[in-house]
C-alpha positions as CSV (number, residue, x, y, z in Angstrom):
1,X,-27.5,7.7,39.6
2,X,-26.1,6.9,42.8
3,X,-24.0,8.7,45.0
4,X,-20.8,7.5,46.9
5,X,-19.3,9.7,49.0
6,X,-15.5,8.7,49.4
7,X,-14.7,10.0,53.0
8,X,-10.7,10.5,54.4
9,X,-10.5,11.4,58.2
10,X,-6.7,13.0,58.3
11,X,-4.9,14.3,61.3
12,X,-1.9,15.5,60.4
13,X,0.0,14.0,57.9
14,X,-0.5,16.2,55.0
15,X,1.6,14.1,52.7
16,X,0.4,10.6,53.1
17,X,-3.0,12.7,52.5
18,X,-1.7,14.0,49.4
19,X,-0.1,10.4,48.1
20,X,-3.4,9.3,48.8
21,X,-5.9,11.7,47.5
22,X,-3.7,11.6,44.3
23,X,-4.0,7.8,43.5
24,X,-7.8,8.7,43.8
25,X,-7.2,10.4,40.0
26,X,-6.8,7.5,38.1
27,X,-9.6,5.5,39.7
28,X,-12.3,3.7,37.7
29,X,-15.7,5.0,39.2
30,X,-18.9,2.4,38.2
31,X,-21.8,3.0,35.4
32,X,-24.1,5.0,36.9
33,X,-22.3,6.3,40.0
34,X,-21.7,9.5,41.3
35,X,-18.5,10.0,43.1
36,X,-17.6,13.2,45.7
37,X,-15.1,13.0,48.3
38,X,-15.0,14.5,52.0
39,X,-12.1,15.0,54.0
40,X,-12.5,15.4,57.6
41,X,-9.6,17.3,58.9
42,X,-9.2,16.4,62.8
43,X,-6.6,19.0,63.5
44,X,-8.5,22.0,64.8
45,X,-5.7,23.9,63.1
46,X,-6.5,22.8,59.6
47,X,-3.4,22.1,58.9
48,X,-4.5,19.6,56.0
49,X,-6.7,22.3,53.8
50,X,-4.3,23.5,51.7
51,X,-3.0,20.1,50.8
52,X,-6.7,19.4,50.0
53,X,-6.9,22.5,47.6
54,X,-4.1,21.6,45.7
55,X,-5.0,17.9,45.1
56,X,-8.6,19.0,44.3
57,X,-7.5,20.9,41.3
58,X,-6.4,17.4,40.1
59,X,-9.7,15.2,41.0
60,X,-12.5,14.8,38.8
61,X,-14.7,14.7,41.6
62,X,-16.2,17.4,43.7
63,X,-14.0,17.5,47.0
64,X,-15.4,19.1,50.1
65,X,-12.7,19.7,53.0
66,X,-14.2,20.3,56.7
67,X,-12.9,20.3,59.9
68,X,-13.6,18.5,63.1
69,X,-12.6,20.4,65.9
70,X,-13.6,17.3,68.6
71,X,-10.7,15.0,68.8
72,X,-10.8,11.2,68.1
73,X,-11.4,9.2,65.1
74,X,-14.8,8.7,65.8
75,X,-15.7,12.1,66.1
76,X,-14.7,12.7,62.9
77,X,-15.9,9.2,61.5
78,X,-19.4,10.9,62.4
79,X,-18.8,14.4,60.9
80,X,-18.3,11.9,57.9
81,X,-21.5,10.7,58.2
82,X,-23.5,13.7,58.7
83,X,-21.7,15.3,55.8
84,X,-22.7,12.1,53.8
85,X,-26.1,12.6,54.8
86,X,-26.4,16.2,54.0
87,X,-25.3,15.6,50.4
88,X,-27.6,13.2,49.6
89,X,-25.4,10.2,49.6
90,X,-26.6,6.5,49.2
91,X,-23.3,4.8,49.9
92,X,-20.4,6.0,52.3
93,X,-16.5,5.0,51.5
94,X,-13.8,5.0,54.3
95,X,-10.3,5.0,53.6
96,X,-7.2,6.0,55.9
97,X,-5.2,8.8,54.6
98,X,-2.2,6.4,54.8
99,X,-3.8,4.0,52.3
100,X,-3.2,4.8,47.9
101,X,-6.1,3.4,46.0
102,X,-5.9,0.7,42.9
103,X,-7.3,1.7,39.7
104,X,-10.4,-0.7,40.1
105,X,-10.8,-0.7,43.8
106,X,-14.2,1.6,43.7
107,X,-15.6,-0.4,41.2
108,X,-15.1,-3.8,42.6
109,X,-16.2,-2.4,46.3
110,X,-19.8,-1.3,45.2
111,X,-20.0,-4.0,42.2
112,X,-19.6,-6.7,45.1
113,X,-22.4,-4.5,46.8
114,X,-25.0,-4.9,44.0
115,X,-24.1,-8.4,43.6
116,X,-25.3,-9.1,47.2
117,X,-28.7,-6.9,46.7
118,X,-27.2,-3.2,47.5
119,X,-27.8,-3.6,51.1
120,X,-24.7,-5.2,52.4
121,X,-21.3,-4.0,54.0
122,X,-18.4,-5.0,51.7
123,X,-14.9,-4.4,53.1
124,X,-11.9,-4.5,51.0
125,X,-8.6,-6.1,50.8
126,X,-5.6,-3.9,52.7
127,X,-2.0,-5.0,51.6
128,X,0.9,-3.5,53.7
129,X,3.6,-2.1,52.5
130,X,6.4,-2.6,55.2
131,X,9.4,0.2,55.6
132,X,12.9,-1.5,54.1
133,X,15.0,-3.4,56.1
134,X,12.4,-4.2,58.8
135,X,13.5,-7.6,60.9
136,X,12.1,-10.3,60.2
137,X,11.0,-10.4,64.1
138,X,8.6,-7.1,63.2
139,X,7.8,-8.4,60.1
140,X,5.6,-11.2,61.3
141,X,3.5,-9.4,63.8
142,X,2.1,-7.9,60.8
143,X,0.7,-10.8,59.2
144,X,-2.8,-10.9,60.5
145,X,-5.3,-13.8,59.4
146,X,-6.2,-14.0,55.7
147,X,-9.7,-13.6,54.9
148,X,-11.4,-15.0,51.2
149,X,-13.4,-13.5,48.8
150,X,-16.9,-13.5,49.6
151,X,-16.7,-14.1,53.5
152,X,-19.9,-13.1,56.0
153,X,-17.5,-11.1,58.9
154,X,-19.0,-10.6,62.1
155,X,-17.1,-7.0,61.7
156,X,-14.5,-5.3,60.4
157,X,-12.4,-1.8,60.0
158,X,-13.2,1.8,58.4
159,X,-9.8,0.9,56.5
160,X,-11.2,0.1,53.1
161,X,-15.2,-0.7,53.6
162,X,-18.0,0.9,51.9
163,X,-21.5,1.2,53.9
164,X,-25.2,1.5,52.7
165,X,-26.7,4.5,53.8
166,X,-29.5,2.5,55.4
167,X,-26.9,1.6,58.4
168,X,-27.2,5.7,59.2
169,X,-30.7,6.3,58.3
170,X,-33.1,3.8,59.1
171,X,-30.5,2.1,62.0
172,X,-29.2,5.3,63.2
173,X,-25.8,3.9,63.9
174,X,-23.1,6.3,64.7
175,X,-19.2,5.8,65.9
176,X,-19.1,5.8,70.1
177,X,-17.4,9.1,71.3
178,X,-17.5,8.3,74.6
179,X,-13.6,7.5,74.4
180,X,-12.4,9.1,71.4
181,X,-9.0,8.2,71.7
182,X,-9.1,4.2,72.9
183,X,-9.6,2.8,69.5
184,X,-12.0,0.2,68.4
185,X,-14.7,2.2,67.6
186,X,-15.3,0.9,64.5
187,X,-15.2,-2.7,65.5
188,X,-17.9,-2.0,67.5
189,X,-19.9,-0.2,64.9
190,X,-19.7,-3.1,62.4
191,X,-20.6,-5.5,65.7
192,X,-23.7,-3.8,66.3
193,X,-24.5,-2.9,62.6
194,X,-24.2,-7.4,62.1
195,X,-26.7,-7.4,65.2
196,X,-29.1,-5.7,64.1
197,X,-29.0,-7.9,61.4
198,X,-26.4,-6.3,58.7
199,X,-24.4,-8.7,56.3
200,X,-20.8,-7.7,56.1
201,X,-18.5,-9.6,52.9
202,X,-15.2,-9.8,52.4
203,X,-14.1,-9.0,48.5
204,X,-9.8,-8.9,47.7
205,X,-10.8,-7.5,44.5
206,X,-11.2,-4.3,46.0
207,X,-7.3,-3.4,47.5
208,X,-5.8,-0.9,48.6
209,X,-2.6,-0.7,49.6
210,X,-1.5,0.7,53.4
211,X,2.0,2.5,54.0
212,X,3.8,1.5,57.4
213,X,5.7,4.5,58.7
214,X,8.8,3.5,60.6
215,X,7.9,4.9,63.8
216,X,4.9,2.6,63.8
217,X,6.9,-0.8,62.7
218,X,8.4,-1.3,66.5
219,X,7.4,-3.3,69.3
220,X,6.4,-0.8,71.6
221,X,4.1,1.0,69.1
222,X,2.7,-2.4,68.4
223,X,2.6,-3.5,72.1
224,X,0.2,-0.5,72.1
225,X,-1.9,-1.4,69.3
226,X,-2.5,-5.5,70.1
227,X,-3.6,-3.9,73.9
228,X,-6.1,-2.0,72.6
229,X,-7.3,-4.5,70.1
230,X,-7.5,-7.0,72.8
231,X,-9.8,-4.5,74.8
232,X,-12.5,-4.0,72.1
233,X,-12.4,-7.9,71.5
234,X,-13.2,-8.2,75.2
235,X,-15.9,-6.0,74.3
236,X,-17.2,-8.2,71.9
237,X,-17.0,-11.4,73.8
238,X,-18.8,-9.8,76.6
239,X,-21.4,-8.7,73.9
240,X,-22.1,-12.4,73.2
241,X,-22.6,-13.5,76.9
């Protein structure tokens, strides 16, 4: 049997946590796989344990809650990690806590996995769900390039990926927390993970389906988030000579 540990980092927004740990109940899991799930709670507070509790009693999986005190995603992308490790995982699964599952997502992500000899990174299809009556103006900057089934990436998100242990193990990668709160991390993860010789595929089957709040569908918010993309691209470029 092996072991995939489905890992959520949340900082506050308990019910977008909730939405998503609950599509997690109706979720195929593979032959022969073990599923747990970890959430990493970012808000020293904890605001996001009871929320936990309550959709736990639902879940047919064990569900461990934990809090990272140290702020920044990658700080609690690690904590993920660790947890992973502790457990006894052979695969790790990141979602976002904005994100709802489909019913074969899990199944599709690590059947892709086997398919390409259980070593590879496969990431998985996100499909945005827009607020209502959002200009069309607003509507476009969200319509990134389309990737196809079954495509080697030279990197990609912690949105909807699932990782071989190996990558923590025998690699000893781990999520730069030298500055927690730029963003990017995780592209540069994946871009050192594919240097050291890591395959990452692309595989639609597996989607998931992301919920745009409507403080994040304006320009400025977006202004913000193509700035910082175009920093950790930089990065990446300057990686490559």
């Amino acid at each position: 049997m092996h072991i995939v540990n489905i890992c959520i980092c949340t900082y506050m927004r308990e019910q977008m946590l909730s939405d998503c740990l609950q599509s997690l109940v109706a979720v195929n899991v593979p032959d022969e796989v073990t599923v747990t799930v970890s959430v990493i709670d970012n808000d020293a507070s904890g605001s996001s344990e009871g929320c936990v509790s309550r959709a736990a009693e639902a879940l047919p999986f064990t569900v461990r809650y934990m809090q990272e005190a140290k702020r920044g995603i990658p700080c609690a992308r690690n904590r993920a990690i660790e947890e992973s490790i502790q457990h006894g995982a052979d695969f790790i699964v990141f979602i976002d806590d904005d994100e709802i599952v489909t019913a074969d997502w899990l199944v599709n992500l690590y059947n892709y996995n086997v398919q390409k000899g259980g070593r590879a990174v496969v990431h998985g299809k996100v499909s945005q769900r827009l607020p209502d009556n959002l200009p069309p103006s607003i509507q476009g900057l969200y319509k990134g390039g389309k990737r196809f089934s079954g495509e080697a990436l030279s990197a990609c998100a912690t949105d909807n990926v699932l990782i071989p242990i190996h990558l923590v193990t025998e690699l000893e990668l781990r999520f730069d927390e030298s500055n927690p709160l730029a963003g990017g991390t995780d592209t540069i993860f994946f871009t050192q993970a594919t240097s050291k010789g890591v395959e990452i595929f692309q595989c639609n089957e597996a989607l998931v389906y992301e919920t745009i709040p409507k403080q994040r569908a304006t320009l400025k918010w977006l202004a913000k988030r193509k700035y910082r993309a175009g920093i950790t691209d930089a990065w990446r470029k300057s990686q490559r000579g």
